[in-house]
C-alpha positions in Angstrom: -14.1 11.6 4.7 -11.1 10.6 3.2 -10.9 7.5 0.8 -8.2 4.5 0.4 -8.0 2.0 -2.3 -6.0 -0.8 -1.8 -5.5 -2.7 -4.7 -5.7 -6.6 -4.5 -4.6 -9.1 -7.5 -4.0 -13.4 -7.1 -0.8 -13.9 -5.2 -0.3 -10.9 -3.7 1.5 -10.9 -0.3 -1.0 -10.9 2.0 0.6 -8.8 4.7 1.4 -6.0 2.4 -2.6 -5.4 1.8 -4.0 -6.8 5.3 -1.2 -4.7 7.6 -2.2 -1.5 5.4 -6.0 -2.4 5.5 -5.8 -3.0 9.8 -4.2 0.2 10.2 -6.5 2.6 7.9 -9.9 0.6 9.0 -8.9 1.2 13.0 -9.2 4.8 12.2 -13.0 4.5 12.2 -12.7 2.2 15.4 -11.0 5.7 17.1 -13.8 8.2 15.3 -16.4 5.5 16.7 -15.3 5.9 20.3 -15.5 9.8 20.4 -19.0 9.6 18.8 -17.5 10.9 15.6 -18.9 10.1 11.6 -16.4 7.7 10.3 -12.9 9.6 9.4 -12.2 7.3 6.3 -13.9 4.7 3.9 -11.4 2.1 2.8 -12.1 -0.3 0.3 -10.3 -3.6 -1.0 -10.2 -3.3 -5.4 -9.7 -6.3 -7.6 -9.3 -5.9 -11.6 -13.1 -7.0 -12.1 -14.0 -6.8 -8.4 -13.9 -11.0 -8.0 -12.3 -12.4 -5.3 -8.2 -13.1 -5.1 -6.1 -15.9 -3.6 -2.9 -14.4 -1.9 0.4 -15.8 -2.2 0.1 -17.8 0.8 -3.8 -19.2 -0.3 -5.7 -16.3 1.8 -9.3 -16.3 -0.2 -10.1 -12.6 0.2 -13.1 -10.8 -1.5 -13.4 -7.4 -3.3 -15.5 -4.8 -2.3 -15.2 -3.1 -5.7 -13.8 -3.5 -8.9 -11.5 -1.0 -11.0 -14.4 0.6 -13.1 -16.0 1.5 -9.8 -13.2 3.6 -8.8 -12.9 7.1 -10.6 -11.4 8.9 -7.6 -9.1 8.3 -4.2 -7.4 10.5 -2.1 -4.7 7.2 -0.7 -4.1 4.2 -3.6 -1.9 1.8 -2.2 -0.4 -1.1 -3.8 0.9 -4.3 -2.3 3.6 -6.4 -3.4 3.7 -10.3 -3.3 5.0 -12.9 -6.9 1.6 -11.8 -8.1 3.1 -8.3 -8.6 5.3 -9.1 -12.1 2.0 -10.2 -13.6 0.6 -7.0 -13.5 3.4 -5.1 -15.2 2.4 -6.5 -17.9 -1.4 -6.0 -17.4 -2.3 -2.6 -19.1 -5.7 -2.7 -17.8 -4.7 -2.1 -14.4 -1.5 0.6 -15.5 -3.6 2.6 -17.1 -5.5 2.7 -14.1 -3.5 4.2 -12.0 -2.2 6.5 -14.6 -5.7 8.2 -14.7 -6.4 7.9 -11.3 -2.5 8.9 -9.6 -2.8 12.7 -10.2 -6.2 13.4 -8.0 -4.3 11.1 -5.2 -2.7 13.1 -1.9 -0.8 10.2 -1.3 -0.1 7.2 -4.0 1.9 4.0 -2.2 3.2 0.8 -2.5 4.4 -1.8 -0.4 7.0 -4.0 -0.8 7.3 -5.2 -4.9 4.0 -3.3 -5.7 6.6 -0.1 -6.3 7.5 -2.1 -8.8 3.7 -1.6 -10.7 3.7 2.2 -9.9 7.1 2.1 -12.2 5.8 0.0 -14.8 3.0 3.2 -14.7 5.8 5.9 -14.9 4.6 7.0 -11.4 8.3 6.4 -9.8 10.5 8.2 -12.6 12.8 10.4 -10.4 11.7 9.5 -7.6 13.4 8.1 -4.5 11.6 4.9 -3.5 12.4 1.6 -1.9 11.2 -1.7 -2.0 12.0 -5.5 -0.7 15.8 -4.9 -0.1 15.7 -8.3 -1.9 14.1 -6.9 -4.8 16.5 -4.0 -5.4 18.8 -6.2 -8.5 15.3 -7.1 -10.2 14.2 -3.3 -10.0 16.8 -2.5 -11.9 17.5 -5.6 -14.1 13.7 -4.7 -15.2 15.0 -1.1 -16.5 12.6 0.3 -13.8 12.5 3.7 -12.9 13.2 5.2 -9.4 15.9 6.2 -7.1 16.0 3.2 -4.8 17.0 3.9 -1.4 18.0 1.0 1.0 18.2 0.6 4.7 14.9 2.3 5.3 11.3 1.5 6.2 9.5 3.9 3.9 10.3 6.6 1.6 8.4 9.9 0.8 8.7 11.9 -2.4 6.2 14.3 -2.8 2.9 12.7 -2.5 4.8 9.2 -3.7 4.8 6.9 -0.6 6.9 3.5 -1.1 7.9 1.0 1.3 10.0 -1.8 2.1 8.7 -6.0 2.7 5.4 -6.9 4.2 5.5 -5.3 7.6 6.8 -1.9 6.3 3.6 -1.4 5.1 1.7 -1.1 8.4 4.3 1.6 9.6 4.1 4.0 6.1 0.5 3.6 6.7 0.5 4.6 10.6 2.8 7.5 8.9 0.2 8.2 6.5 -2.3 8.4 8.8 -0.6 11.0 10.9 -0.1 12.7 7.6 -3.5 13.2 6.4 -5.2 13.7 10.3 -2.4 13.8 13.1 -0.3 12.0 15.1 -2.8 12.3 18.2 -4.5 9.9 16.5 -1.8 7.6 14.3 -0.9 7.1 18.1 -4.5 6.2 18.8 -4.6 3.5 16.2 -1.2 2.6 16.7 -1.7 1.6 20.6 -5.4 0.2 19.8 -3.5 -2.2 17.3 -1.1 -2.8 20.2 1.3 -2.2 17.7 5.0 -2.0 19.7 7.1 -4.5 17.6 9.4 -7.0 20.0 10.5 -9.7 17.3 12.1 -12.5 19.4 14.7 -13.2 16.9 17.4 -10.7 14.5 16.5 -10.7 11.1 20.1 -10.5 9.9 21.5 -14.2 9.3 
């Protein structure tokens, strides 16, 4: 069984955790219906394992807290304001410093890249993050190759992606990574997943 960590912290984007968290927990939803164990055991981690309030006032509870967690084979980081308080929260750095080199796969969504460079996980690295984000990345002194115009980024086992939404597709990508894209197609159509947005984003 394969585990995923997603880290949670107050005002973090709640997208960039829940997209992430929908897509890895429908993997057991696919193992169910063929009468298989569960494939993966994903849990939500908070800094003392209390409960957060998300940027937009989401009230969302921990299953566990750091000191729980010695080992993960995903970690994945969401973005959100709440992200520039924990660059400067060594706590939660040191964390992932211990915990990043037992990882197969250590993401980020959106700003949370900008944590896995405050670790020193990102130094060079191609990444990406919100593409408006890139400035502050590197007004910060942030290390990272930052590479815009995409969805998602792999370097090695370094997975970073761009705002909110580019979190569910690294993740389906993630999933067809570590099982295969049989099923990240599964998961993807039982999400009904098939992005249509009504509008252009450009403005």
């Amino acid at each position: 069984m394969k585990t995923i960590g997603i880290f949670i912290f107050d005002d973090v984007e709640e997208l960039d955790f829940v997209g992430p968290y929908e897509v890895f927990t429908m993997i057991n939803e696919i193992s169910e219906s063929k009468g298989d164990a569960p494939y993966v055991e994903v849990t939500l981690i908070s800094e003392t394992g209390g409960d957060i309030t998300g940027r937009k006032g989401m009230r969302v509870g921990a299953h566990k807290s750091m000191s729980d967690i010695e080992k993960l084979d995903v970690v994945l980081i969401p973005g959100g304001q709440g992200s520039r308080q924990q660059l400067n929260n060594r706590a939660v750095l040191d964390w992932l410093i211990a915990l990043a080199p037992e990882c197969e796969w250590v993401t980020s969504v959106c700003t949370g890249a900008f944590i896995l460079a405050k670790a020193g996980l990102t130094q060079g690295k191609r990444i990406t993050t919100h593409r408006e984000n890139f400035d502050e990345f590197k007004q910060l002194g942030l290390a990272g190759v930052l590479i815009p115009h995409v969805r998602y980024v792999c370097d090695d086992t370094l997975v970073t992606s761009a705002g909110v939404s580019a979190g569910i597709d690294m993740s389906l990508w993630i999933t067809g990574q570590m099982f295969t894209q049989k099923l990240a197609r599964q998961v993807q159509r039982a999400m009904q997943y098939e992005p249509a947005p009504p509008y252009a984003a450009e403005v």
